[in-house]
N, C-alpha and C positions, 0 to 999 in steps of 0.2 A: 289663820297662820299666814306670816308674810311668805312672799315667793324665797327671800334667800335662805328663810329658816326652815324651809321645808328643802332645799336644796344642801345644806351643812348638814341637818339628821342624815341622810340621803348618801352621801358622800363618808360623812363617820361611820355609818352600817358596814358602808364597802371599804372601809378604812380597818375594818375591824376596833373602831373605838369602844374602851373601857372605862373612861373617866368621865368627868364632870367638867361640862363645856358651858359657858355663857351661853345664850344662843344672840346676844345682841350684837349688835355690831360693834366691829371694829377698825380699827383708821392704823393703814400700815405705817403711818407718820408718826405718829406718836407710841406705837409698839415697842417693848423691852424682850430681847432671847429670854428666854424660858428656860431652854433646857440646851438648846446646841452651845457650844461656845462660841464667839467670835470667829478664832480661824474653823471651826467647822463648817459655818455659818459663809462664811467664803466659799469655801472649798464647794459645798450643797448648793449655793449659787450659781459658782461655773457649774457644776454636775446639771443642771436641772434647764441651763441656758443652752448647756447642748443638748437637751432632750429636746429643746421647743426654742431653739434661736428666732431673735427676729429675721421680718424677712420683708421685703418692699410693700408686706399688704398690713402689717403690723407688728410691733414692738414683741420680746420674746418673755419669759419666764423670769430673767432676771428682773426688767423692766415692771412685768407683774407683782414683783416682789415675792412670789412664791416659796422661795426660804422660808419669811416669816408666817406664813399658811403655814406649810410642816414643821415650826416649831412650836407651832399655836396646837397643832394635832399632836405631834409625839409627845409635847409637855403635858397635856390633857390625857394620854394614852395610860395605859397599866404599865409595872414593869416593863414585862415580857418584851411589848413592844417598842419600846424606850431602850432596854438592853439592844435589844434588832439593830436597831438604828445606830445605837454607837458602835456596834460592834461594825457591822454593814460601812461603816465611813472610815475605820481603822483598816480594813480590809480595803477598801477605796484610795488610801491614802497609802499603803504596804504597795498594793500594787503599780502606781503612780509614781512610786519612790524608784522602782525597776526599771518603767520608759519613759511616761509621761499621762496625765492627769486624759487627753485623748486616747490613748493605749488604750490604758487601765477600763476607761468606758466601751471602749470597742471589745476589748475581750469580755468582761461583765453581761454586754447584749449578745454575745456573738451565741448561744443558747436560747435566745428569747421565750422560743414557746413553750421551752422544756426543760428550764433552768434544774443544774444538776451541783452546782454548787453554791456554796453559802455568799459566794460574791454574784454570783446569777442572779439568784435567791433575794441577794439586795437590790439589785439591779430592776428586778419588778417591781421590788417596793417604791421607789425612786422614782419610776416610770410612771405607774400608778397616784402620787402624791402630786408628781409634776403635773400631769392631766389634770385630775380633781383641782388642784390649787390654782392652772391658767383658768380653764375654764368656769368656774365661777369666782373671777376674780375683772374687775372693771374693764381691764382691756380684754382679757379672752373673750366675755359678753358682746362687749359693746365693738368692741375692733375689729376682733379676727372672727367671731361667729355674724356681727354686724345685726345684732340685735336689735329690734323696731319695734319689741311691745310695749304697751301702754300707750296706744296711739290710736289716733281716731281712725277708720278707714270708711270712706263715703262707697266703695266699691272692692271690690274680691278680684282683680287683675286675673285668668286664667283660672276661674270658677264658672263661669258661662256654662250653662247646657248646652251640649253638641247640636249641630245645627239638624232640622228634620231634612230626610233625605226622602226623594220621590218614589213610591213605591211600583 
């Protein structure tokens, strides 16, 4: 089993996925929405660039493409979670409508560990989807976690046994 597809099982377990997923790869360049629409598909974008903005050590979640991860999972999802999700971005978007698309996300987290309502409630999901999709997505890898495997190493840098001390 390659390393990414034992990473995407991995990640849909914690996703709580129900459907029926490729497990091959795919190329966010030539990807079609599935299930968000277009302006949702925005909107999920900034939502998910403010979760993980870039930052001077590397590129953010929009950059990643990670929209199209969560539309690759929720479209593969059951109902249940598919209903979540749009309901969860109508609630995002109602309350956005009141101050602003930053608000809306600052009140959503401001419960984090204890989310107590259904825009909370989305707000981990979101959270949750934006993590899993940076980080096994080419730049969370290779940029921001600075990923070096598959490479030869002639030596173990700060693997050395402790030096013997005189008794």
């Amino acid at each position: 089993m390659r390393r990414r597809t034992a990473i995407k099982i991995v990640a849909l377990g914690a996703l709580g996925f129900s459907g029926e997923l490729p497990l091959t790869a795919w190329s966010a360049q030539t990807y079609q929405l599935r299930f968000f629409t277009a302006e949702e598909n925005a909107m999920l974008e900034q939502l998910m660039d403010m979760v993980i903005p870039a930052d001077a050590h590397s590129p953010g979640a929009r950059a990643a493409q990670v929209s199209l991860f969560a539309d690759l999972m929720v479209a593969t999802s059951g109902e249940d979670i598919r209903k979540r999700w749009r309901d969860g971005l109508k609630l995002m978007r109602e309350e956005a409508a009141r101050s602003s698309l930053v608000e809306a996300l600052a009140k959503a987290s401001a419960h984090e560990e204890h989310p107590t309502t259904n825009l909370e409630h989305f707000f981990a999901a979101l959270k949750r989807m934006t993590v899993n999709g940076y980080y096994t997505s080419e730049i969370g890898i290779h940029q921001e976690l600075e990923y070096q495997g598959n490479t030869y190493l002639l030596q173990f840098p700060g693997c050395a046994p402790p030096a013997k001390t005189a008794s």
